[in-house]
C-alpha positions in Angstrom: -7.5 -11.3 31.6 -8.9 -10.8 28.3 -9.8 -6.8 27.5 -10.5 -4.1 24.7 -7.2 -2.5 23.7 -6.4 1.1 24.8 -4.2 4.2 23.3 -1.6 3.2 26.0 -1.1 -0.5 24.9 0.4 0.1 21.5 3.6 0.3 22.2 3.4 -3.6 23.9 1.4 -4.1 20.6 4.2 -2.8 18.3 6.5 -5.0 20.4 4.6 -8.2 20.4 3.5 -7.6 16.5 7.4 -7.2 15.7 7.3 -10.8 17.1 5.2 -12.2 14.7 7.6 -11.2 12.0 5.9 -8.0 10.7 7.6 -4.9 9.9 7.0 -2.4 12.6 7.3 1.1 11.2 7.7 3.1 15.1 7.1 6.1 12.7 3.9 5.5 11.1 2.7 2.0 13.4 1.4 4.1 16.5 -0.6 6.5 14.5 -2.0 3.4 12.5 -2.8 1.4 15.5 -4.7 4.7 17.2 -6.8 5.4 13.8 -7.5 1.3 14.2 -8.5 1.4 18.1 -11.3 4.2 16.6 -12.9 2.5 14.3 -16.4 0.8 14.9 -15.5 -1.9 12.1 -12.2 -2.9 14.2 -11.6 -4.6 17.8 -8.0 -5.3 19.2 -8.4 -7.1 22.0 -5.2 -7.3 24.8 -4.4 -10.2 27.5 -3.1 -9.0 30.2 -0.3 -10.8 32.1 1.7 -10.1 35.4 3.9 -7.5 33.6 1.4 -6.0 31.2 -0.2 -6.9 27.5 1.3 -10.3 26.5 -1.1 -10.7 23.6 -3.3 -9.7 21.1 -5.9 -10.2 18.4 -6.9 -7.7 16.0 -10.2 -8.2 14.2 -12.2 -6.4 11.2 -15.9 -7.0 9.8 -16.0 -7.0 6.4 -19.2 -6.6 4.3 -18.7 -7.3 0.6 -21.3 -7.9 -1.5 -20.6 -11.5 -1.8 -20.6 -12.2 2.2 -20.3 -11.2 5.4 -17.7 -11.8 8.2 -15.3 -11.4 10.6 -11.7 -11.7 10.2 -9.2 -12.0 12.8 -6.1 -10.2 11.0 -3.4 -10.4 13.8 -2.7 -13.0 16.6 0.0 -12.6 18.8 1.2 -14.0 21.9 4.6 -13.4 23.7 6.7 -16.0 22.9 7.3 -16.7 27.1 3.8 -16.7 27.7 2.4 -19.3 24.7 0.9 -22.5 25.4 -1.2 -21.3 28.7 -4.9 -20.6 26.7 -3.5 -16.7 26.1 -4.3 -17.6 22.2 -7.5 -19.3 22.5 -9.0 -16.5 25.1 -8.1 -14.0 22.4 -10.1 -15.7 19.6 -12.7 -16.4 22.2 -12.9 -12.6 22.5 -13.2 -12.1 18.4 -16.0 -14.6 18.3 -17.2 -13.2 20.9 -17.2 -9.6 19.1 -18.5 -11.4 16.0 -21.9 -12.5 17.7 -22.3 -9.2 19.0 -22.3 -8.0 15.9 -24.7 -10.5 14.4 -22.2 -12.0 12.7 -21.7 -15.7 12.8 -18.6 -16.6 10.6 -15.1 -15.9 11.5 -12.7 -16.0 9.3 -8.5 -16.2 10.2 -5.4 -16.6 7.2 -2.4 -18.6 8.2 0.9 -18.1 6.1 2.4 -21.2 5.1 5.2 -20.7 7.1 3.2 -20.6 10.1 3.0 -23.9 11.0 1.7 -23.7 14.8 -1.1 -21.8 13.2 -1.8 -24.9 10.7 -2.3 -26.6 13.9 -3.6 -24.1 16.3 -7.0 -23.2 15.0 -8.4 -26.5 13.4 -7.8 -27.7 17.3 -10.3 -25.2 18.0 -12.7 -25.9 15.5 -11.7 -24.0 12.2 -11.8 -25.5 9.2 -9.1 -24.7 5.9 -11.3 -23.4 3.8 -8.6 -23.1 0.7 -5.3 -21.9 -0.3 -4.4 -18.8 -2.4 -1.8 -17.3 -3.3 -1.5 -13.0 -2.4 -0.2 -10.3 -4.6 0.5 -6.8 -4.4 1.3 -3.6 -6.1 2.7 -0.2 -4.8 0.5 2.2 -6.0 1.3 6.1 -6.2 
């Protein structure tokens, strides 16, 4: 089952986020992930399993002067429960969240590194668009 994320799934979320490789801050990533969940321009969306969350997509809409879209910033499933359609529900659920919102282009980055990704979302009908490279700058 496919659902809206709640206050009481974060901590799966942190867990499930740390296995995508990210940095999980438990200091600042629950308070981060409530101020997210509140937001009108966000959707995390969880899949439930037997034993609780075992997945989840986090979206934003972004309106910039040069476009409009939605982009689907986190993907996540357990590692135990991939390959059973846990992924492709989730995105289902973004696009889904995109029409809603009159919005008819989603949009998803893929790190090099990820190569499952590089093979995951053109079987589902997404298309590389390009390649870029990222920088950033701590700023105080």
């Amino acid at each position: 089952m496919i659902r809206r994320a709640a206050i009481a799934d974060i901590p799966a979320i942190a867990g499930l986020a740390a296995q995508l490789g990210s940095t999980v801050d438990p200091e600042t990533f629950p308070s981060r992930m409530a101020r997210i969940l509140e937001l009108a321009t966000h959707a995390v969306f969880v899949a439930e399993g037997d034993a609780g969350p075992c997945g989840f997509a986090a979206a934003e809409h972004r309106l910039l002067p040069f476009g409009e879209w939605v982009e689907l910033t986190s993907l996540v499933v357990d590692a135990d429960a991939r390959r059973h359609g846990m992924g492709t529900q989730l995105v289902a659920a973004v696009e889904a969240w995109a029409r809603r919102r009159g919005v008819d282009r989603v949009l998803v980055r893929a790190s090099l590194a990820r190569e499952g990704a590089h093979a995951f979302y053109p079987a589902l009908g997404y298309e590389r668009a390009k390649t870029q490279h990222v920088y950033t700058r701590t700023v105080r």
